[in-house]
C-alpha positions, -999 to 999 in steps of 0.1 A, spaced: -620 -717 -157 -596 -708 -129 -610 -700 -99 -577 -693 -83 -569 -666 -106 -609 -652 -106 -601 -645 -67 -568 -633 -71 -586 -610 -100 -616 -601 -76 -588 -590 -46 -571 -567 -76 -602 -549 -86 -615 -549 -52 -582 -529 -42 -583 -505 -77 -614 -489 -61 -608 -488 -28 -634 -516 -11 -628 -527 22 -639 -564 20 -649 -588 -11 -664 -619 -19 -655 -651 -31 -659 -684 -37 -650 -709 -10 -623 -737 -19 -595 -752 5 -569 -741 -17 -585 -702 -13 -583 -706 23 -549 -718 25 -540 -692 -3 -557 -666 21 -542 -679 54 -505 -669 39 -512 -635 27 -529 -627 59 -497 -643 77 -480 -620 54 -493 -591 59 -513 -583 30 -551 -589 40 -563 -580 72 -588 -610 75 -609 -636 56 -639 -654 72 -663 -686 56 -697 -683 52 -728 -700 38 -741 -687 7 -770 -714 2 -774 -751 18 -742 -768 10 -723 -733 -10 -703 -711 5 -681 -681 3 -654 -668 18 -654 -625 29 -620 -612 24 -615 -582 46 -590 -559 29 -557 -540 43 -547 -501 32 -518 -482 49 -524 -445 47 -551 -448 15 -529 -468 -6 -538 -506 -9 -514 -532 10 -512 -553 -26 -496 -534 -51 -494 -564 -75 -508 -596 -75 -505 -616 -103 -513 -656 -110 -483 -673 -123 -491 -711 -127 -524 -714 -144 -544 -747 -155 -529 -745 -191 -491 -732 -179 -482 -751 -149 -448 -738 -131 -429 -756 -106 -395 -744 -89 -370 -763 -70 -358 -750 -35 -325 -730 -55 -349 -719 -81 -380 -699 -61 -385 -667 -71 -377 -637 -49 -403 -613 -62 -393 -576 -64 -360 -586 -50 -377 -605 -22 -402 -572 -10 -431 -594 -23 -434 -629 -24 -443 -657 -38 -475 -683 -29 -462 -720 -35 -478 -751 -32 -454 -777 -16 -459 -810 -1 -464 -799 33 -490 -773 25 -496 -736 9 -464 -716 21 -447 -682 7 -416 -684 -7 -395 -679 24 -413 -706 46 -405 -729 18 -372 -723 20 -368 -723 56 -384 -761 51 -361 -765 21 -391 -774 -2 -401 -765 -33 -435 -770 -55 -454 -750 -78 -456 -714 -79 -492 -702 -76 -489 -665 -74 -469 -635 -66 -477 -605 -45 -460 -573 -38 
């Protein structure tokens, strides 16, 4: 299981026909995941909430421009089986840096460009354009 990558596939098919806000399961890494892309421009929110005693879930509030979904792509590159890690001259400049990439480093969950403005590198947990 990779609950990572079932988010990033619930955002996907939440954006393929056209909802405005889906659901999923709460994790730190989710959060911190969510907190860049919103920094980033392509959600418009997220909030927490409790599902049952002790379970929650996190409600991701979608972004559109004009009728067409702010994610084009999004896509899960290091998974549980196939982890990737860059170096600070190696991170990826999705699309020719129009996207970008979600690392984690050792000061936190940052895109690609924050990491470099830190000079850090990690592993590379998805890319969005």
């Amino acid at each position: 299981m990779d609950p990572l990558g079932d988010m990033l596939t619930r955002i996907r098919n939440a954006q393929l026909v056209r909802h405005s806000t889906v659901l999923a399961a709460y994790a730190r890494l989710h959060e911190r995941v969510l907190e860049v892309l919103k920094r980033e421009g392509y959600i418009r929110t997220y909030a927490t909430r409790e599902r049952a005693p002790g379970k929650n879930e996190i409600v991701i509030e979608l972004k559109y421009h004009q009728g067409a979904p702010a994610i084009s792509e999004i896509a899960r590159v290091s998974r549980p089986g196939r982890r990737v890690y860059s170096r600070i001259k190696d991170l990826p400049r999705p699309h020719n840096g129009l996207g970008i990439a979600v690392l984690s480093t050792p000061v936190g969950i940052l895109s690609d460009g924050e990491a470099r403005a830190k000079n850090v590198g990690g592993e590379v947990l998805c890319q969005v354009f």
